[in-house]
C-alpha positions as CSV (number, residue, x, y, z in Angstrom):
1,X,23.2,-51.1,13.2
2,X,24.5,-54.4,12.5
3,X,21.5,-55.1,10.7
4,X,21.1,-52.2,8.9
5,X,24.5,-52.6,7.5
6,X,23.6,-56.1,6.4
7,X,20.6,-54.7,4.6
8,X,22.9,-51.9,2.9
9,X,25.3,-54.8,1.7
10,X,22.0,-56.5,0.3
11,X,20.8,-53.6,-1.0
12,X,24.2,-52.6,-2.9
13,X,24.3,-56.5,-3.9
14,X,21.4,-56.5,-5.4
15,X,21.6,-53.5,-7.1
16,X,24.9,-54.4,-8.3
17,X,23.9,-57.8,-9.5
18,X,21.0,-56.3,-11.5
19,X,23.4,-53.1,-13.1
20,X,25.5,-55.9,-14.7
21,X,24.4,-59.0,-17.0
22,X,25.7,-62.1,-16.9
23,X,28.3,-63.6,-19.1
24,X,25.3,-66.1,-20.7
25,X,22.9,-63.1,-21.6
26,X,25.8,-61.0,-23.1
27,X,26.4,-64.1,-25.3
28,X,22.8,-64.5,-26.0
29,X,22.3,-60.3,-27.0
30,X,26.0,-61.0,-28.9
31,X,24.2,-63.4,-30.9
32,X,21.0,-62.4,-31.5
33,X,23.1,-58.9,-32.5
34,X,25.2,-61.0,-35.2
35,X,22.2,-62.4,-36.3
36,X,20.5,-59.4,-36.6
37,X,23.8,-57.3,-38.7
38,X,24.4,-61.0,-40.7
39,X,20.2,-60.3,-41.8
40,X,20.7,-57.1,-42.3
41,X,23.8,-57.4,-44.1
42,X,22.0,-59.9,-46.5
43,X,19.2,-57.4,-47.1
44,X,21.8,-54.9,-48.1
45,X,23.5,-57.0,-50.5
46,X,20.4,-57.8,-51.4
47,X,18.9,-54.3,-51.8
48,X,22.3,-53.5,-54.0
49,X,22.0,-56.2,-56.5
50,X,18.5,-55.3,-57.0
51,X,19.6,-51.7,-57.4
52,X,22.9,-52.9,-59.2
53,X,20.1,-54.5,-62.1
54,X,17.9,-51.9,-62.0
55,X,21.1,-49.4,-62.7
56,X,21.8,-51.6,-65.5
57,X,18.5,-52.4,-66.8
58,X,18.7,-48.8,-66.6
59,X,22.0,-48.1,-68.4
60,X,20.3,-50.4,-71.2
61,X,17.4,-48.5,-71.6
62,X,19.3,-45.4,-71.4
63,X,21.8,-47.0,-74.4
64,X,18.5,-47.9,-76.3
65,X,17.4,-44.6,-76.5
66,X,20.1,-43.2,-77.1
67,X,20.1,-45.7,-80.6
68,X,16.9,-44.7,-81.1
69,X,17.5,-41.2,-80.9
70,X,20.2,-41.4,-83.6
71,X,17.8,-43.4,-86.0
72,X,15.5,-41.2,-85.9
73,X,18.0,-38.3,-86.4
74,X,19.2,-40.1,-89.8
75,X,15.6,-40.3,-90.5
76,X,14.9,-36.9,-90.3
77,X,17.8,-36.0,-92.0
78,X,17.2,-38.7,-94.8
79,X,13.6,-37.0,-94.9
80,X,15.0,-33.4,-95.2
81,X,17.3,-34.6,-98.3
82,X,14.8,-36.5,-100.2
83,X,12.8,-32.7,-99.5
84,X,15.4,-30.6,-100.5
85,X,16.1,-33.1,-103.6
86,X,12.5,-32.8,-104.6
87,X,12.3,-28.7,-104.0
88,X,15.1,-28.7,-106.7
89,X,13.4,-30.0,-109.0
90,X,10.2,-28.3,-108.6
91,X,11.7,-25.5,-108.3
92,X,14.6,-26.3,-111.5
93,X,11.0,-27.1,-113.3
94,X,8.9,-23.8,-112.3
95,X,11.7,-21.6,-113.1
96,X,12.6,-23.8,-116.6
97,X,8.5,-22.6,-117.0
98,X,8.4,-19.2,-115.9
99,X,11.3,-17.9,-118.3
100,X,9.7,-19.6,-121.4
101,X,6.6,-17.3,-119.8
102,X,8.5,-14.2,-119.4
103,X,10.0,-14.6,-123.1
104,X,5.8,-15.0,-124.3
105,X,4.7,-12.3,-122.0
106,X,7.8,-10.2,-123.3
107,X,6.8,-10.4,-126.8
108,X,3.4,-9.6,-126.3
109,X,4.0,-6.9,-124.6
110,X,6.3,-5.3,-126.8
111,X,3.9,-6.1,-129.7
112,X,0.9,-4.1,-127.8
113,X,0.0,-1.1,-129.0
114,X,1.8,1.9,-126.9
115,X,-0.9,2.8,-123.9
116,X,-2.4,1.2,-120.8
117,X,-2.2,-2.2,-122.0
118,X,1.2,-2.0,-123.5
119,X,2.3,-0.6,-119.8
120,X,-0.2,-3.7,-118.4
121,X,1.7,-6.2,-119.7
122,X,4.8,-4.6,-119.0
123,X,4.0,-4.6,-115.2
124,X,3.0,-8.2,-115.5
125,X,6.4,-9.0,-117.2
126,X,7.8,-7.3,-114.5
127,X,6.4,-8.9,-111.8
128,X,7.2,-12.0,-113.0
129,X,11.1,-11.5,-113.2
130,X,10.9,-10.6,-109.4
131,X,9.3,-13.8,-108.8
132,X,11.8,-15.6,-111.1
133,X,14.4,-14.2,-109.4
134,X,12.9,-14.8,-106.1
135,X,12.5,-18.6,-106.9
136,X,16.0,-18.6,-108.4
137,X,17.1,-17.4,-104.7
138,X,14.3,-19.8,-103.0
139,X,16.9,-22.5,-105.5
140,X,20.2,-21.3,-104.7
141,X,19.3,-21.8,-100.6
142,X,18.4,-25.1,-101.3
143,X,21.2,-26.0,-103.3
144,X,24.1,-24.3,-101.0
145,X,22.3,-24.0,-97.6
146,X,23.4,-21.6,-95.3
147,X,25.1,-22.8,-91.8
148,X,22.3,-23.1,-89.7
149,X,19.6,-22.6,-92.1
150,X,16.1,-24.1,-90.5
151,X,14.8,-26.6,-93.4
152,X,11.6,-26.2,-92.4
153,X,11.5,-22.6,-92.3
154,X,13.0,-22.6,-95.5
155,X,10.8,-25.3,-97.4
156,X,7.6,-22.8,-96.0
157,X,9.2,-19.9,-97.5
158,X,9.5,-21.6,-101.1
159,X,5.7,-22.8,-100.7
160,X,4.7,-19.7,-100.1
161,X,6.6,-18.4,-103.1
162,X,5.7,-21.3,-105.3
163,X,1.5,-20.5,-104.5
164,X,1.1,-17.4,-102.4
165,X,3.4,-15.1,-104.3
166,X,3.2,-16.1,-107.9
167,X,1.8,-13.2,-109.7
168,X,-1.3,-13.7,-111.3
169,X,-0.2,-14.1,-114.9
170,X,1.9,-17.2,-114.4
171,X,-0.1,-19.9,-114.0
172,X,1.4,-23.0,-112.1
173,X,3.4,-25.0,-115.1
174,X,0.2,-27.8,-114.9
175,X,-2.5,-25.4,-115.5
176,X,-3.8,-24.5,-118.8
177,X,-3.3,-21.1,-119.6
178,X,-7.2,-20.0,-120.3
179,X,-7.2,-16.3,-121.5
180,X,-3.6,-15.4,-120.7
């Protein structure tokens, strides 16, 4: 029994020496762990710096566009001006045009002969006083737009009133005036 009890105290020994480290490996893991945070710690630093100039490289290009973007919003609205500025006088010109018309179309209608052509001519000076007075709107919209008016939708409505709409008897102020 004696020496089965010396074999337990062996066996216990052993098993106890291997369950704990010694002082010189637990420095050397200590280390080697240091080691390992102080390389990881650098790579995180690292890592944030890189991410800290992206972020800003970043913020930069963000700020850059956001330049841009306000350029190009005085551009368009330097473009929409110079428009509107030209529709006025198109359309200041086409309506200057289209009552010196009316007054000729007038005239000759009132000197016709009473009958179909009198009321002809009538109905053509009549159509074109709804088309003056359409353009005069088209003019007043661009002068004093409304809140919120959509210059594009606006500057296709007057092209289409400027070529679509005008009645037949009113030439375009340019055009010669062949059998009118």
């Amino acid at each position: 029994m004696r020496m089965r009890a010396s074999w337990v105290v062996l066996a216990i020994a052993a098993a106890t020496a291997g369950c704990h480290k010694s002082s010189e490996s637990e420095a050397q893991e200590a280390v080697k762990a240091s080691a390992a945070a102080a390389a990881k710690s650098e790579h995180a630093q690292r890592e944030l710096e890189r991410n800290a100039g992206e972020a800003a490289e970043a913020l930069d290009e963000s700020r850059e566009a956001t330049e841009k973007a306000a350029r190009e919003h005085a551009d368009v609205a330097e473009a929409v001006a110079r428009e509107q500025a030209k529709m006025r006088a198109l359309l200041t010109k086409e309506l200057g045009w289209i009552d010196k018309r009316i007054g000729e179309m007038a005239r000759d209608a009132a000197s016709a002969p009473a009958g179909k052509v009198k009321d002809e001519k009538q109905r053509d000076v009549d159509a074109a006083k709804a088309w003056r007075d359409r353009l005069q709107a088209d003019l007043d919209a661009v002068s004093n737009p409304a809140p919120g008016t959509d210059w594009t939708q606006l500057k296709t409505r007057i092209e289409r009133d400027l070529d679509e709409n005008r009645p037949p008897s009113v030439p375009r102020s340019y055009e010669k005036q062949y059998g009118i």
